[in-house]
C-alpha positions as CSV (number, residue, x, y, z in Angstrom):
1,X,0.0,0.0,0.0
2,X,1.2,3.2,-1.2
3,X,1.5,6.2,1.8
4,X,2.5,9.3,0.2
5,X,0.2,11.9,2.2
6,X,-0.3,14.8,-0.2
7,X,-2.9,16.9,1.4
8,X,-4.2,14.2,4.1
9,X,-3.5,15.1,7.3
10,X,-1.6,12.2,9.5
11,X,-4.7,11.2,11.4
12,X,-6.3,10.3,8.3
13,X,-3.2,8.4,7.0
14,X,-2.8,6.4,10.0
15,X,-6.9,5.0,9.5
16,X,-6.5,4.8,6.1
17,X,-3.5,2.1,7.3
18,X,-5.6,0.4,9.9
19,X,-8.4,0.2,7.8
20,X,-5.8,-1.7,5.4
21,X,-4.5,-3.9,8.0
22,X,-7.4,-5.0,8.8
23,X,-8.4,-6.1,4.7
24,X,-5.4,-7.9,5.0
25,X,-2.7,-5.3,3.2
26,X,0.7,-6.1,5.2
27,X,3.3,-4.4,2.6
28,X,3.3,-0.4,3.6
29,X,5.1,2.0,1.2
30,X,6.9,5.0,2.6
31,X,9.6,7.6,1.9
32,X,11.1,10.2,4.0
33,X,9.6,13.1,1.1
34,X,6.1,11.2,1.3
35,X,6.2,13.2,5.0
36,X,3.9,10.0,5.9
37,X,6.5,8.2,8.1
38,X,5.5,9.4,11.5
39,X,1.6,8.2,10.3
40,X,3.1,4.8,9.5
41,X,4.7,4.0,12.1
42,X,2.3,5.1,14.5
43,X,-0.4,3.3,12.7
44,X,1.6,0.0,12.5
45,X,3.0,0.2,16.1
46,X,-0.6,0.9,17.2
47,X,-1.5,-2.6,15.3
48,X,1.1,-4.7,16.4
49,X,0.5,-3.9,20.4
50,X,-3.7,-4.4,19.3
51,X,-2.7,-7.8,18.4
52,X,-4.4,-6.8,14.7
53,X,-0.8,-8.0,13.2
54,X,2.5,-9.0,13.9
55,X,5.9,-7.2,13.4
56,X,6.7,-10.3,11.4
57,X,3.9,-10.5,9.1
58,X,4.1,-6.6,7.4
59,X,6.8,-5.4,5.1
60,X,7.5,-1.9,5.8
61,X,9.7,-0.1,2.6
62,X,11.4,4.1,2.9
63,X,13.5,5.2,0.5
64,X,16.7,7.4,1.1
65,X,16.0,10.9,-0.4
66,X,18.3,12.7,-2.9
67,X,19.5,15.1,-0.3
68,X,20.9,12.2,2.2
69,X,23.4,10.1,-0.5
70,X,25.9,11.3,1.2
71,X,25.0,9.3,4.5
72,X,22.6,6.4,3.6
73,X,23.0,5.2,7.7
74,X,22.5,8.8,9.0
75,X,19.1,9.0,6.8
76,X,17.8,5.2,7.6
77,X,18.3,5.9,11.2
78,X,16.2,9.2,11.2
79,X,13.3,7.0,9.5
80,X,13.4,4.3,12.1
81,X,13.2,7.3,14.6
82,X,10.4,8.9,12.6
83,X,9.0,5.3,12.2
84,X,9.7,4.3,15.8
85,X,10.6,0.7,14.5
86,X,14.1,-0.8,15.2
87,X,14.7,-1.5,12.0
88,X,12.5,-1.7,8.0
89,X,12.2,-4.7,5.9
90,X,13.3,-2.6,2.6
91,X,15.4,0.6,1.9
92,X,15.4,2.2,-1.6
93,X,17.7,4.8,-3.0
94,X,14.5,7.0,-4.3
95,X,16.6,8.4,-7.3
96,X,19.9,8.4,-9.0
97,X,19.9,11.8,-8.5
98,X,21.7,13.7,-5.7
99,X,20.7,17.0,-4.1
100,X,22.7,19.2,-1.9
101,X,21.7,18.4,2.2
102,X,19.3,20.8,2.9
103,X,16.9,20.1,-0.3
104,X,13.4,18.5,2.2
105,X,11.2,19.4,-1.2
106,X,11.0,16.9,-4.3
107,X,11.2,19.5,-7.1
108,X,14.5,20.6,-7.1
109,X,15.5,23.7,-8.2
110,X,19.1,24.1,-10.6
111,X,21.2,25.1,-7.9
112,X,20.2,22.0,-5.8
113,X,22.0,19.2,-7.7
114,X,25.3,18.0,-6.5
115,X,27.9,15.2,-8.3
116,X,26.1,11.6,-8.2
117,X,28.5,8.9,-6.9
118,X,26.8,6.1,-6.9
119,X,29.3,3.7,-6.2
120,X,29.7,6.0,-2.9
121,X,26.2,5.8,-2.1
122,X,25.4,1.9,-2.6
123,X,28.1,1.5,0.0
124,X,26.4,3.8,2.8
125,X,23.2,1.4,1.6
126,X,25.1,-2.0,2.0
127,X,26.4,-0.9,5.4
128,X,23.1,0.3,6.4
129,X,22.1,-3.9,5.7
130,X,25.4,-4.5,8.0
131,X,24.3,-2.8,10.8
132,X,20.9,-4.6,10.5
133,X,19.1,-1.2,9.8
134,X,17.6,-3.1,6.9
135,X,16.7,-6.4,6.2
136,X,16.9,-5.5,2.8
137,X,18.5,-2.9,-0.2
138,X,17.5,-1.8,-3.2
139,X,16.3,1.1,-5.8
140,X,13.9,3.1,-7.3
141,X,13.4,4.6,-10.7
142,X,16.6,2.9,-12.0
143,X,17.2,2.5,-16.1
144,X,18.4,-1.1,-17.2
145,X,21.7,0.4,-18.3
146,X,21.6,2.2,-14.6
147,X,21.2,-1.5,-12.6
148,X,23.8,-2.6,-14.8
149,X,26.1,0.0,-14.1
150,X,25.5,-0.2,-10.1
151,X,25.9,-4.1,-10.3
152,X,29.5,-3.0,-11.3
153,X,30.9,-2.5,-7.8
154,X,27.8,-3.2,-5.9
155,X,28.5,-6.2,-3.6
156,X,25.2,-6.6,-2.5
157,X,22.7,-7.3,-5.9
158,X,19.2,-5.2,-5.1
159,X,16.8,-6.8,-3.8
160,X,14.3,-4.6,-5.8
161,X,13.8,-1.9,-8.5
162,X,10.7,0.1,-7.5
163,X,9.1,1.8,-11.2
164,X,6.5,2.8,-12.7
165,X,5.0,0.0,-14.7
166,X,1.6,-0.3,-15.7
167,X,-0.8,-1.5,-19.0
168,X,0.2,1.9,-20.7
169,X,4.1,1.3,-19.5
170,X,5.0,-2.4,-19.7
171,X,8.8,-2.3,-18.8
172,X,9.6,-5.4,-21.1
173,X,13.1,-4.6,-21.4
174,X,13.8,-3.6,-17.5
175,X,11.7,-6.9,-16.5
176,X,14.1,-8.7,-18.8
177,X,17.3,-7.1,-17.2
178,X,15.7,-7.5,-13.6
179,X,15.0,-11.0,-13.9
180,X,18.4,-12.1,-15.2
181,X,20.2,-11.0,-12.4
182,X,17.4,-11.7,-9.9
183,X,16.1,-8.4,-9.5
184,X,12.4,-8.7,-8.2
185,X,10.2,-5.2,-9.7
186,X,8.2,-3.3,-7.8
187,X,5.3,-1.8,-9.6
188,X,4.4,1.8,-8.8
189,X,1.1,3.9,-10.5
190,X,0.1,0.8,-11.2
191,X,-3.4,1.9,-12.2
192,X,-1.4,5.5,-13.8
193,X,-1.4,7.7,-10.9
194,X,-4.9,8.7,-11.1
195,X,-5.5,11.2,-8.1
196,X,-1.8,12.3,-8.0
197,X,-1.0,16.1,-10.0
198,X,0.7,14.1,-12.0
199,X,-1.2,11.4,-12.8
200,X,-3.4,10.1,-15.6
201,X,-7.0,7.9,-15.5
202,X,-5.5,6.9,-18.8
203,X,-4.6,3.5,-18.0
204,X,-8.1,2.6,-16.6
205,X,-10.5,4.4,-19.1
206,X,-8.3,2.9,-22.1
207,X,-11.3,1.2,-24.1
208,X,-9.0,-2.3,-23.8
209,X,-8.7,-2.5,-19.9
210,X,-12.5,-1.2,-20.0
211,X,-13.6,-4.2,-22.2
212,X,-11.7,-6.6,-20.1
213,X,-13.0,-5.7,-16.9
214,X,-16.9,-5.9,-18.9
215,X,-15.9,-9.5,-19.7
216,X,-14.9,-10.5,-16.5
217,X,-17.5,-8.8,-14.3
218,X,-14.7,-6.6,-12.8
219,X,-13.5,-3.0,-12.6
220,X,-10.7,-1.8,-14.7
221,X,-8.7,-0.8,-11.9
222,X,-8.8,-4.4,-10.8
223,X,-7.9,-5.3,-14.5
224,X,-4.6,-3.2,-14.4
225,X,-3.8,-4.4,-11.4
226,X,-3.8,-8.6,-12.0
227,X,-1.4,-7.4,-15.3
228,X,1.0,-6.3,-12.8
229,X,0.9,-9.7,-10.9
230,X,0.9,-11.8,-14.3
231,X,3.6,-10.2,-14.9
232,X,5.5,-11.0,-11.5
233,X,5.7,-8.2,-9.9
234,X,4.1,-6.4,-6.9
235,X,1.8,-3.7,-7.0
236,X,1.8,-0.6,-4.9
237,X,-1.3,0.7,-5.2
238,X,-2.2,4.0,-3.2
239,X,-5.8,4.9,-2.1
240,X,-7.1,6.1,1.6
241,X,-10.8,5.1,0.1
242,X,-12.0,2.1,1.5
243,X,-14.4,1.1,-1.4
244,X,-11.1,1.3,-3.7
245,X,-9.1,-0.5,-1.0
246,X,-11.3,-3.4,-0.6
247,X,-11.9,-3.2,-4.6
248,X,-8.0,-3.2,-5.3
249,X,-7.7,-6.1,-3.1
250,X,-10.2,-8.1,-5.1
251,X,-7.5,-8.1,-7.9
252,X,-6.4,-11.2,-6.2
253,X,-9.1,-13.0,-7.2
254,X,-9.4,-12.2,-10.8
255,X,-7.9,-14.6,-13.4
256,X,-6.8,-13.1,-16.9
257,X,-6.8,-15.2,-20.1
258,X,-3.9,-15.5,-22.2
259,X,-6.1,-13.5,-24.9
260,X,-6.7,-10.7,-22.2
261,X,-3.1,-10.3,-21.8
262,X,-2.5,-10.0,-25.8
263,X,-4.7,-7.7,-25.8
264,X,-2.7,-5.6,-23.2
265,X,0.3,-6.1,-25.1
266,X,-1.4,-4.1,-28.4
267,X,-2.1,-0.6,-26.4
268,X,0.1,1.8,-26.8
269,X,2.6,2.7,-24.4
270,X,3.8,6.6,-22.1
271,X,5.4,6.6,-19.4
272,X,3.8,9.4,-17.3
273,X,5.7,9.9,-14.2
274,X,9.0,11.1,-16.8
275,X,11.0,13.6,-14.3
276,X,11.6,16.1,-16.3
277,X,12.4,18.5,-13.2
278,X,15.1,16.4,-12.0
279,X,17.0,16.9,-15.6
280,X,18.7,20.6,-17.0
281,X,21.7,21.5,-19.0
282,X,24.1,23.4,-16.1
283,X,23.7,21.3,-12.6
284,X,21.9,18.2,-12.8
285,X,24.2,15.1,-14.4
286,X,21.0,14.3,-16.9
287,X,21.0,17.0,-19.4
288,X,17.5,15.9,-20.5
289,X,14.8,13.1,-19.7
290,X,16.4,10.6,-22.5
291,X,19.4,10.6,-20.2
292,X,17.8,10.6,-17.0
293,X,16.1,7.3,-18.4
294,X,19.1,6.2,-21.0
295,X,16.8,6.3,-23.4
296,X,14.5,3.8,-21.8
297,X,11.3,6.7,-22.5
């Protein structure tokens, strides 16, 4: 489940996360520029002493924001205080992008870019997994050439590569990449980020998804969702509505037929969420979005 606050105030957060616990969501999505991390843990700590859940039994992800590659274990330590957990089951690096310190916003402006160093920055990550910070490493919004480049010197693989990927944006050749060096993909927007400013109800009022969902009885959210887990990946899918919560869920139970999943295949595919803020031709090391994505747009 997807946390990234927006407007909603924390007290809504945190039921909008009991609410899910108790429908039986257990993997909780967070970041330290979602500002939701105080809600999550105090909603998740709240269920664990209830007895509605055990530590055990959810999977609790952050990601280390651009502003903090220059001390992964600093950063990961101020979420578990913010989360008041002792440690999370997964820790991203958000983007391949760094920012100088004091950058707390995510749309940076041209002064705020600093030298990426990658190499530098998967070894605060690695020793945050040493110190058992983490049970887990991995990334976010990472190109195939970029996982290929980090498995270079990393000496831990990721665990994960957290992207956008939906019916509209398939990620054939990253799923490819991922799966040949063991990569598992996370899935966000899987619906197309309908809700968020920068989102789309593209991918869910696309006549194909509509049809499908027709033939099967079900909603084309639920549609767009089962592609994602035909495909083998997890889907984070963010909504504080508990009609859509319980109606996401019911993805689980939906089968798709090889002909449904050729007809997928034929849409046409944009990405949506493309970052063009985090690209310019002075500061930032991506002088535009093809390099920010090698090309992979």
């Amino acid at each position: 489940m997807g946390t990234y606050s927006g407007e909603n105030d924390r007290e809504t957060t945190e039921t909008a996360i009991r609410t899910a616990i108790k429908m039986g969501y257990r993997h909780f999505d967070t970041a330290k520029i979602y500002g939701s991390e105080l809600a999550v843990g105090n909603a998740l700590r709240r269920a664990i002493h209830e007895g509605l859940v055990e530590r055990e039994d959810i999977h609790v992800t952050s990601k280390l924001w651009s502003s903090d590659h220059h001390d992964p274990v600093t950063a990961l330590q101020q979420t578990l205080q913010r989360l008041g957990m002792e440690y999370i089951d997964m820790y991203l690096v958000h983007w391949p992008v760094a920012l100088k310190p004091w950058v707390d916003y995510p749309i940076p402006a041209e002064e705020d870019f600093e030298e990426l160093d990658m190499e530098n920055t998967w070894s605060g990550m690695e020793r945050c997994l040493e110190m058992g910070l983490c049970r887990s490493i991995g990334v976010s919004n990472f190109s195939s050439t970029k996982i290929q480049h980090l498995l270079d010197f990393a000496c831990v693989t990721p665990v994960v590569n957290q992207v956008e990927m939906h019916p509209m944006w398939r990620q054939r050749k990253l799923r490819s990449i991922c799966r040949e060096y063991g990569i598992h993909v996370s899935a966000y927007s899987p619906l197309g980020g309908p809700g968020n400013a920068w989102g789309t109800t593209t991918v869910v009022d696309h006549p194909i998804i509509q049809s499908i969902a027709h033939k099967h009885n079900a909603t084309p959210a639920q549609v767009a969702l089962r592609w994602g887990l035909c495909q083998g990946s997890s889907v984070i899918v963010k909504s504080f509505n508990m009609r859509r919560m319980k109606e996401n869920m019911g993805a689980l139970h939906l089968k798709l037929d090889e002909w449904d999943l050729i007809d997928i295949n034929k849409m046409e595919e944009r990405k949506i969420m493309r970052g063009e803020w985090l690209s310019n031709h002075t500061t930032s090391p991506y002088r535009n979005i093809q390099e920010l994505w090698d090309d992979e747009i």
